[in-house]
N, C-alpha and C positions, 0 to 999 in steps of 0.2 A: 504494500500500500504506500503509494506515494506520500498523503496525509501523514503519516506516520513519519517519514522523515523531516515534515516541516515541523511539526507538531515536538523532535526531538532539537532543531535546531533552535527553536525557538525557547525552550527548555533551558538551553546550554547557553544561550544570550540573555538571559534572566540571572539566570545563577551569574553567570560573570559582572552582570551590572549590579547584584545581591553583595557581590564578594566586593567590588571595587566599592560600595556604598560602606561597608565594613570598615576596611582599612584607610579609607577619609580619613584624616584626625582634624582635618580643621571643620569638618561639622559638627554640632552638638547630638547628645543623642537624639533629644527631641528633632531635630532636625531627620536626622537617619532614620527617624521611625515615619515621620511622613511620608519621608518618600522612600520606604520599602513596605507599607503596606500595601501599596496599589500591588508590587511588584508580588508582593508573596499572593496574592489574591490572585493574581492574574496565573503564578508558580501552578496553585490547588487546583484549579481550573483545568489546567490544560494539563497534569499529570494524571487525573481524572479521565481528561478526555482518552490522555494513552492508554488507561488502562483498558479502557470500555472498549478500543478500535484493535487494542490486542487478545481480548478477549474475543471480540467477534470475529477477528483474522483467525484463532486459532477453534472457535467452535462457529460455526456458521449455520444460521437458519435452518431448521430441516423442512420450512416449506418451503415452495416455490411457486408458492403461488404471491409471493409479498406480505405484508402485513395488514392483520385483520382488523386491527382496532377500529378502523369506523363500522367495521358490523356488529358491533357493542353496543354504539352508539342507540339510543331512543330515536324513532322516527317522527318524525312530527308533521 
């Protein structure tokens, strides 16, 4: 899966701007915590998302006919 390699690159350029926000000394922490929350939120996210698209690369659907959910749905 292609996704997969951005979804990893993108990963590895958080951490390094997580790392380089670390060893700043001239910010304060309050400083470094502003702006590494966006960053860790964004980290949860998208290591989430890896897990879910390696999961479904390594067990896939056993329909084929697609997914059902809108036949669940109430008809109105």
């Amino acid at each position: 899966m292609v996704s997969l390699t951005h979804i990893e690159a993108a990963l590895a350029a958080i951490d390094t701007e997580i790392r380089t926000l670390l060893y700043n000394q001239s910010l304060s922490l309050n400083e470094k915590d502003e702006k590494m929350l966006p960053l860790l939120r964004e980290s949860k996210v998208l290591k989430q998302t890896h897990e879910d698209l390696c999961y479904l690369r390594d067990n896939p659907p056993s329909s084929t006919t697609g997914c059902k959910a809108g036949s669940y749905r109430e008809k109105e």
